[in-house]
C-alpha positions as CSV (number, residue, x, y, z in Angstrom):
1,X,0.0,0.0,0.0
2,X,1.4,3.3,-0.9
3,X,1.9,5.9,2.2
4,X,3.1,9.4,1.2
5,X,6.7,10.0,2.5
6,X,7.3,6.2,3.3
7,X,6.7,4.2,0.4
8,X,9.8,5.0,-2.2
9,X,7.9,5.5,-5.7
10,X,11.1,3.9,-7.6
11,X,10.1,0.5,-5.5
12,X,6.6,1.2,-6.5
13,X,8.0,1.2,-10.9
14,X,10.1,-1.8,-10.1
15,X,7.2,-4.0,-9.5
16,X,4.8,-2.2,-11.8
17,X,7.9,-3.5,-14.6
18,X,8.0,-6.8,-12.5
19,X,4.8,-7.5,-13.4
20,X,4.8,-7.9,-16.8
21,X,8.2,-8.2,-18.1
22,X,7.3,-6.8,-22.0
23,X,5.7,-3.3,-20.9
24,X,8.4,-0.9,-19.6
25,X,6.6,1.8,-17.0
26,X,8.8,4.9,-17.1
27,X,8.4,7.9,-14.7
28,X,9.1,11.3,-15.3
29,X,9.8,13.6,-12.4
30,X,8.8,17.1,-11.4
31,X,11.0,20.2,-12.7
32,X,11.2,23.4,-11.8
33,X,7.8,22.3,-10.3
34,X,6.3,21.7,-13.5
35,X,5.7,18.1,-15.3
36,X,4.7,17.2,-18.9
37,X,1.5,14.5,-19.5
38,X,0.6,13.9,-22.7
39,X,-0.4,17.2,-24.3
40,X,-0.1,19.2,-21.7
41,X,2.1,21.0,-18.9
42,X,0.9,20.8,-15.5
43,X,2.0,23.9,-13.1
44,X,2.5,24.1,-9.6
45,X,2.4,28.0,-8.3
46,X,1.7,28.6,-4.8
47,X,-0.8,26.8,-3.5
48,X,-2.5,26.4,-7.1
49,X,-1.6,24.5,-10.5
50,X,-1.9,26.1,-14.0
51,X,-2.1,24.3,-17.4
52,X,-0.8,24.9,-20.8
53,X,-0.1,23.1,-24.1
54,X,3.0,21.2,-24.2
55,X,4.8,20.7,-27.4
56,X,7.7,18.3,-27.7
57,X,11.3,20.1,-28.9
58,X,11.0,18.2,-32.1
59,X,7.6,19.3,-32.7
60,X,7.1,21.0,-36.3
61,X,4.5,23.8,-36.7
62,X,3.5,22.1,-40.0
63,X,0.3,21.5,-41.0
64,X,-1.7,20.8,-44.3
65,X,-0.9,24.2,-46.2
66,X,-4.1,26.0,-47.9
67,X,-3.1,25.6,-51.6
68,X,-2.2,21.8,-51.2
69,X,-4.3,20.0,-52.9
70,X,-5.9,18.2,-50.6
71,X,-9.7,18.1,-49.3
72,X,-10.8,21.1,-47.3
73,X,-11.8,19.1,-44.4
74,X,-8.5,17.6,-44.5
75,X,-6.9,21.2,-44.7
76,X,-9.5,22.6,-41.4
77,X,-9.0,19.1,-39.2
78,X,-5.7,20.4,-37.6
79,X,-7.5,23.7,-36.5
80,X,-10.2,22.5,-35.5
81,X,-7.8,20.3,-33.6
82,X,-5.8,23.2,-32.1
83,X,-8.4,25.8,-31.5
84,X,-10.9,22.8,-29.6
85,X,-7.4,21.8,-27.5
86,X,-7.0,25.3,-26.6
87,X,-10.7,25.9,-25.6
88,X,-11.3,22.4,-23.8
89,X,-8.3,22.7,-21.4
90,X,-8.2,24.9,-18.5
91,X,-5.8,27.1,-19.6
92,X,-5.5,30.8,-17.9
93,X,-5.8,33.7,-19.6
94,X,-1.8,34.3,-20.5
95,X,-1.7,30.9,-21.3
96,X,-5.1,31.0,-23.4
97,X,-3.3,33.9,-25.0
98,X,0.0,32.3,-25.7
99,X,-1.7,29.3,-27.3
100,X,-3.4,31.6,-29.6
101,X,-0.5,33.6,-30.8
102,X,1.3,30.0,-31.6
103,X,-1.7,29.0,-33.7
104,X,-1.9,32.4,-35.4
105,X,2.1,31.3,-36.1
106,X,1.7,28.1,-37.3
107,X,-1.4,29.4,-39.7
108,X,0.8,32.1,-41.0
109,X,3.3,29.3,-41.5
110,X,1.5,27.3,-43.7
111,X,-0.3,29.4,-45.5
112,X,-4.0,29.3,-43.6
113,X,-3.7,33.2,-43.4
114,X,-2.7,36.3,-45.9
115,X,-1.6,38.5,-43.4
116,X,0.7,38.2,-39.9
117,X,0.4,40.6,-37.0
């Protein structure tokens, strides 16, 4: 049973990767009091935590550009995909902000939009 500040959490992977020897459990720790999971960056701040998107260092701001020839809804999927992540996850209102301006970027970048600001 797991007690917090007794039970040591690298005992606690050892047995998770006991138990079936062909899935590897990896663990990623805290930094700078932030972690990544999945898509996003979890925050700790005081006595509250703050989301925002996470992006891996190899990720490319490429999408489907707007005079490829491929379908439209094939061209719209990634900003729909974007602009739903943004609204869906509790992100404040810098944050909110910053995921915007990075969308606006990557649009820019491939051609979605005619003008940058």
């Amino acid at each position: 049973m797991y007690k917090n500040g007794t039970t040591n959490i690298y005992d606690v992977l050892d047995i998770f990767n006991s138990i079936i020897p062909t899935m590897k459990f990896t663990m990623e720790d805290e930094k700078e009091s932030k972690i990544n999971f999945i898509d996003i960056t979890i925050s700790q701040e005081e006595n509250n935590i703050s989301f925002n998107i996470y992006r891996k260092p190899t990720t490319t701001d490429t999408i489907i550009p707007n005079d490829s020839c491929n379908p439209q809804e094939h061209k719209l999927a990634a900003i729909r995909y974007l602009t739903n992540r943004m609204e869906t996850y509790n992100l404040n209102v810098n944050n909110k902000e910053k995921e915007a301006n990075t969308i606006k970027q990557i649009l820019y970048n491939n051609k979605k939009i005619i003008s940058h600001h």
